[in-house]
C-alpha positions as CSV (number, residue, x, y, z in Angstrom):
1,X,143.4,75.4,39.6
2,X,141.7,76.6,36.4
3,X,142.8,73.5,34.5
4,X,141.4,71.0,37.5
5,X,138.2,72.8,37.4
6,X,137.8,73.0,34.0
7,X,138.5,68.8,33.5
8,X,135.6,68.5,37.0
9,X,133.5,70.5,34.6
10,X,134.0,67.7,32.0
11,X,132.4,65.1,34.0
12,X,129.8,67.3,35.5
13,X,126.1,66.5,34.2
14,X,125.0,70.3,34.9
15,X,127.7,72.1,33.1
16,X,127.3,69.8,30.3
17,X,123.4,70.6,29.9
18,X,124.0,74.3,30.5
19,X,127.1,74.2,27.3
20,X,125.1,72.0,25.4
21,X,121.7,74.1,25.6
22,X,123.4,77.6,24.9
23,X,122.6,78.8,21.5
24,X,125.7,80.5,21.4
25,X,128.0,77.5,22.2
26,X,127.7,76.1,18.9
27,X,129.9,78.3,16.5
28,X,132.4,77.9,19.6
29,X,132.9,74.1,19.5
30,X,132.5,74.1,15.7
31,X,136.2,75.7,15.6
32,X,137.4,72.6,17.6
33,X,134.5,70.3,16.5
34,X,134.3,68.7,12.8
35,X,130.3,68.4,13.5
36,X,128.2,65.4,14.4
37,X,128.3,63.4,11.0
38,X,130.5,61.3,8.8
39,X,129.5,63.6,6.2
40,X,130.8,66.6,8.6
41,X,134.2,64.3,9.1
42,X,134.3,63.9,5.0
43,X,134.0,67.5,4.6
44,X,136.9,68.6,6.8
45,X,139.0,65.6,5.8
46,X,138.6,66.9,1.9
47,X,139.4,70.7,3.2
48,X,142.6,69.4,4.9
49,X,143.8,67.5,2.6
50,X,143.4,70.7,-0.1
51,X,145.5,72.3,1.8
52,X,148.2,69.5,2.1
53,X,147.3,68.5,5.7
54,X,147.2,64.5,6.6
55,X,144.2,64.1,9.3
56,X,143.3,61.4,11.6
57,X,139.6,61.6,12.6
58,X,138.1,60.7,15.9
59,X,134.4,59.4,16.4
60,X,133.4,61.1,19.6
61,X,132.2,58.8,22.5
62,X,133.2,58.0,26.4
63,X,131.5,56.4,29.0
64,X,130.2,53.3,26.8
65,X,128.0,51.5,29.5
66,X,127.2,48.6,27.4
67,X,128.0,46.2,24.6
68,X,125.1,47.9,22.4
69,X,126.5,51.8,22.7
70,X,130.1,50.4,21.9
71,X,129.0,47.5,18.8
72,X,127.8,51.2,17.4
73,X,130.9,52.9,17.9
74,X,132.4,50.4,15.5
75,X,130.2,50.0,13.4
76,X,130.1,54.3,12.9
77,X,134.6,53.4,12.7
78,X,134.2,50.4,9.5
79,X,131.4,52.9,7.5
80,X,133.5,56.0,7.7
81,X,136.9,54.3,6.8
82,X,134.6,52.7,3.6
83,X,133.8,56.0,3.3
84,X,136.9,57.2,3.1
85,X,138.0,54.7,0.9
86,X,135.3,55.4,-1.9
87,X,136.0,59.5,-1.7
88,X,139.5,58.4,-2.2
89,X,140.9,59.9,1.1
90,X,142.2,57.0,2.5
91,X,145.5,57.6,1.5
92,X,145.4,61.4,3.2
93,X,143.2,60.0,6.6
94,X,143.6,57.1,9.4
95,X,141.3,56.7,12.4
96,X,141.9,57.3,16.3
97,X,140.1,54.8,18.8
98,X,139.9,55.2,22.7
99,X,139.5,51.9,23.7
100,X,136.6,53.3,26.5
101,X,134.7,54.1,23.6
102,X,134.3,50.5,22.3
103,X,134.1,48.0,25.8
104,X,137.2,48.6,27.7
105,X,135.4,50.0,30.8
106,X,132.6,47.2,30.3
107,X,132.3,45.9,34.0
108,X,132.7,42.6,32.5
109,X,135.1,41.3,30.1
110,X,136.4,44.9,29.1
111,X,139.4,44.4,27.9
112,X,138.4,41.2,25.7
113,X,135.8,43.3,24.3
114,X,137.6,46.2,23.5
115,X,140.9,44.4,22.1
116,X,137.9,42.0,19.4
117,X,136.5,45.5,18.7
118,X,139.7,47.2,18.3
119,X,140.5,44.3,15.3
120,X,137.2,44.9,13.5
121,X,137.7,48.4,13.2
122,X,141.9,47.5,12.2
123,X,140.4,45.0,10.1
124,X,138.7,47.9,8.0
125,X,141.2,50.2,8.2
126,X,143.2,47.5,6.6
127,X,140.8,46.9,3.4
128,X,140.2,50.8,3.3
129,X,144.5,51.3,2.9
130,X,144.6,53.2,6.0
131,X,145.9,52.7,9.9
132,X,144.1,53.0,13.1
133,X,146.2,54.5,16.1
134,X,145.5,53.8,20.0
135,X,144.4,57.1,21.7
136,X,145.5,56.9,25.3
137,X,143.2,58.0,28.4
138,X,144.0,58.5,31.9
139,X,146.3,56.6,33.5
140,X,144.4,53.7,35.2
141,X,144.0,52.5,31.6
142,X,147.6,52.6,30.0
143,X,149.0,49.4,30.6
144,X,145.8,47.7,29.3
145,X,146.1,49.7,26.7
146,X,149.8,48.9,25.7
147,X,148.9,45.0,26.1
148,X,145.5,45.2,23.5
149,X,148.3,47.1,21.2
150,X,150.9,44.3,21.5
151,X,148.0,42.0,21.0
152,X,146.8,44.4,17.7
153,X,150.7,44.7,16.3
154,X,150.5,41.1,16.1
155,X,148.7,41.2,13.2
156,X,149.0,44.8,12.3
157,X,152.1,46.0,13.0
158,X,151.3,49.6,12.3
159,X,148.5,50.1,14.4
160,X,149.5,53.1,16.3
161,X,150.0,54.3,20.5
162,X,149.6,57.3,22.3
163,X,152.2,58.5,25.0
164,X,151.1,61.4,27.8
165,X,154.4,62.8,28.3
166,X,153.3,63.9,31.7
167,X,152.9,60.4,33.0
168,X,156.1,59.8,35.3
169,X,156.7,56.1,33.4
170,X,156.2,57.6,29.8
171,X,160.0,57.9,29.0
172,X,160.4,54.5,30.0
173,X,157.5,53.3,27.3
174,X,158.9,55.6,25.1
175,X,162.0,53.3,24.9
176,X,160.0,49.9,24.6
177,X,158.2,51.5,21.9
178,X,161.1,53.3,19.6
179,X,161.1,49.7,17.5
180,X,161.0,49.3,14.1
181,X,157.6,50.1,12.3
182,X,156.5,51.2,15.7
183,X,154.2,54.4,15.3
184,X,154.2,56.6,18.6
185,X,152.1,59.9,19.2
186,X,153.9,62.3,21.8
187,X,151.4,64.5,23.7
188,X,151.6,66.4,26.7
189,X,148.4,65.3,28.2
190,X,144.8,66.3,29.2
191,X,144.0,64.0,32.1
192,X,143.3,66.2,35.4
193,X,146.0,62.9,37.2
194,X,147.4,62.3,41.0
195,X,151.4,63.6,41.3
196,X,152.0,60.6,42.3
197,X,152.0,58.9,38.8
198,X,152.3,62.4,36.7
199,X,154.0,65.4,36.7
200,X,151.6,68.6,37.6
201,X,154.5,71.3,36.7
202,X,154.6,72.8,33.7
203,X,158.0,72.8,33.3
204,X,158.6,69.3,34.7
205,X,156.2,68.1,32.0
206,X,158.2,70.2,29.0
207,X,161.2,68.8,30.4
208,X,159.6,65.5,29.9
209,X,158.7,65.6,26.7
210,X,161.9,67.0,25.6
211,X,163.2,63.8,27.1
212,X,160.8,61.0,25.7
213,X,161.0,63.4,22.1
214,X,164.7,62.5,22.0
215,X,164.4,59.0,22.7
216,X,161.5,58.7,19.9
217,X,163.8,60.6,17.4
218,X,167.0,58.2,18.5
219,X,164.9,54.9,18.3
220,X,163.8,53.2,15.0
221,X,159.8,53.5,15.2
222,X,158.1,56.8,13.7
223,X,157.7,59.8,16.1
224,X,154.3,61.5,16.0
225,X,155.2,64.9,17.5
226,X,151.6,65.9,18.7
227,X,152.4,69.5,20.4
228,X,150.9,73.3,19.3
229,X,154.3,74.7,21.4
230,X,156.1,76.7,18.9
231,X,159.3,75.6,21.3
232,X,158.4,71.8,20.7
233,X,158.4,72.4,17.0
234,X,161.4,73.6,17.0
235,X,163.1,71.1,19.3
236,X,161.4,68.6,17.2
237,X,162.4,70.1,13.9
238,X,166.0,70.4,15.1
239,X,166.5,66.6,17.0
240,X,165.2,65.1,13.4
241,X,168.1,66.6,11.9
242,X,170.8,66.2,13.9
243,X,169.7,62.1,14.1
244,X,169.7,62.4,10.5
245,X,166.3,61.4,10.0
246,X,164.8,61.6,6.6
247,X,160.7,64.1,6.3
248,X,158.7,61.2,5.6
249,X,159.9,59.1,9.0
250,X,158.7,61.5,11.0
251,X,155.4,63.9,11.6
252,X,154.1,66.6,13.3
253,X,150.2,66.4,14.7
254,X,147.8,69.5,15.8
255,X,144.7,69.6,16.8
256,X,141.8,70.9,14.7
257,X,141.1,74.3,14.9
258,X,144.2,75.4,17.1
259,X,147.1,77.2,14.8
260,X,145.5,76.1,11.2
261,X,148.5,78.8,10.1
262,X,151.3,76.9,12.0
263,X,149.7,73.6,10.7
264,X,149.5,75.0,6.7
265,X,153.2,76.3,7.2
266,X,154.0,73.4,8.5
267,X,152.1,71.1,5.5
268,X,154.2,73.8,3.2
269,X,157.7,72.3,3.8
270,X,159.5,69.0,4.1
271,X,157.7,68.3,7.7
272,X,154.1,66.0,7.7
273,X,151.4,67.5,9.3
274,X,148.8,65.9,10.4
275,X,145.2,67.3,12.0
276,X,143.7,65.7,14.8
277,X,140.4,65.6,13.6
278,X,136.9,65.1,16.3
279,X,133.2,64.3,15.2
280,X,130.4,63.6,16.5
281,X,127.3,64.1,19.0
282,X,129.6,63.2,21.8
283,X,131.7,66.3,21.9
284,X,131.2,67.7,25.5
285,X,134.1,65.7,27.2
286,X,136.9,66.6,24.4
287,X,135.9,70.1,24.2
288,X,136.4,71.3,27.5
289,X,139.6,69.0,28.0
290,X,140.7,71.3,24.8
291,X,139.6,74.5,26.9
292,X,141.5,73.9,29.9
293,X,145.0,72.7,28.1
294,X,145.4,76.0,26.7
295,X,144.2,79.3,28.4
296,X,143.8,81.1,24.8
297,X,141.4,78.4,24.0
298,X,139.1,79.3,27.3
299,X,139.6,82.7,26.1
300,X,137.9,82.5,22.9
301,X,135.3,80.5,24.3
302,X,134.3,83.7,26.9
303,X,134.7,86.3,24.2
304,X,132.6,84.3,21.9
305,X,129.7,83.7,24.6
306,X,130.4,87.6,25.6
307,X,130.2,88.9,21.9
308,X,127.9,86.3,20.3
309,X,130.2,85.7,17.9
């Protein structure tokens, strides 16, 4: 119940005003939030990567109503990967895309426009010696989104995909996706979705990702393990052994601000680590899906609006 409110609250106009106007919200979503500029997304990029972290960075925008809002979106993409490639991150860094963010929900043409988008910004990526990956949204979207990454892989075959293990058909695309050079990002999910196309209980959903984990680590593409569950880590940690698979075909992913100790210790061993990191003026949406996927993350939010601090 706390989780389905919290993802209404995403879309509501009011709440949104009332976060965005409270002088105390601001240190909050800075622990989950880069801040609104590339510079910002430099910044935390170099940090990272001082600490032996990999990062993929997210430019922060939904709800594109027009051709204008998303031609920005990728034009903000091509000058941060350029920037990227002159601080000499590029190696350390990629980029995530939702395809919303640049046409896909256009009323017309959508997809066309996203997918011609989606290659500029691969197009740069490719100069800047870096890869773009796919993020995935809720499920209306997926199998659009699986045919503009077909359409992508075509000419760049390491363009990544997202997978919501809580979608019902995830294990499924999990096996037409375990190919060679394939790059596959295994996440829970944050979509508030009907049970008749996802699985609502918490345990179904673990079991699930167990499940599409094992078929990623049997297949011949390169798992992206994207979980903060210690348990998950392990699994993870163990199912890459026993398939034999060597540290560098293989990584783990964490969101920014959410167990930086696990993500270091992590960085410290064999493993790849790799930080999920947002920017941007757009932040509203993704910070209160990250409040209501974890409890503890809502928690600090009230203590910090309580205390101040």
């Amino acid at each position: 119940m706390l989780r389905s409110t919290l993802l209404a609250a995403a879309r509501s106009g009011g709440v949104r005003r009332a976060v965005e106007t409270n002088p105390l919200t601001r240190s909050v979503v800075d622990r989950f939030v880069a801040g609104t500029t590339p510079d910002d997304a430099l910044r935390a990029t170099r940090e990272l990567a001082d600490q032996g972290l990999s990062v993929t960075l997210d430019h922060l925008g939904e709800d594109t109503e027009n051709i204008s809002q998303a031609t920005d979106t990728v034009q903000a993409y091509r000058r941060l990967l350029c920037a990227l490639h002159r601080a000499g991150l590029a190696g350390r860094a990629e980029v995530s895309v939702k395809l919303s963010a640049i046409g896909q929900l256009l009323p017309a043409d959508g997809d066309k426009i996203a997918l011609d988008n989606a290659r500029l910004i691969c197009e740069s990526a490719e100069a800047a010696g870096t890869t773009v990956t796919l993020d995935m949204e809720d499920h209306t979207t997926t199998d659009a989104t699986l045919d503009i990454l077909a359409t992508l892989r075509t000419d760049f075959p390491w363009v990544g995909a997202v997978l919501q293990a809580y979608l019902r058909r995830t294990e499924q695309d999990c096996r037409d996706l375990a190919t060679p050079g394939s790059r596959v990002r295994l996440c829970k999910g944050a979509y508030n979705e009907p049970a008749s196309v996802a699985f609502r209980n918490k345990q179904e959903v673990d079991r699930s990702y167990v499940r599409c984990l094992k078929t990623l680590m049997t297949g011949s593409g390169y798992p992206m393990v994207a979980t903060h569950d210690p348990r998950m880590v392990a699994i993870a940690s163990d199912l890459a052994t026993r398939t034999g698979r060597a540290p560098d075909s293989y990584e783990f992913q964490m969101l920014y601000g959410i167990r930086p100790a696990e993500q270091r210790r992590i960085a410290s061993g064999d493993e790849g680590m790799r930080v999920y990191v947002p920017y941007g003026g757009e932040w509203y949406g993704y910070f209160m899906r990250r409040l209501a996927e974890r409890p503890a993350n809502l928690g600090f939010f009230l203590r910090s609006l309580i205390s101040g601090k």
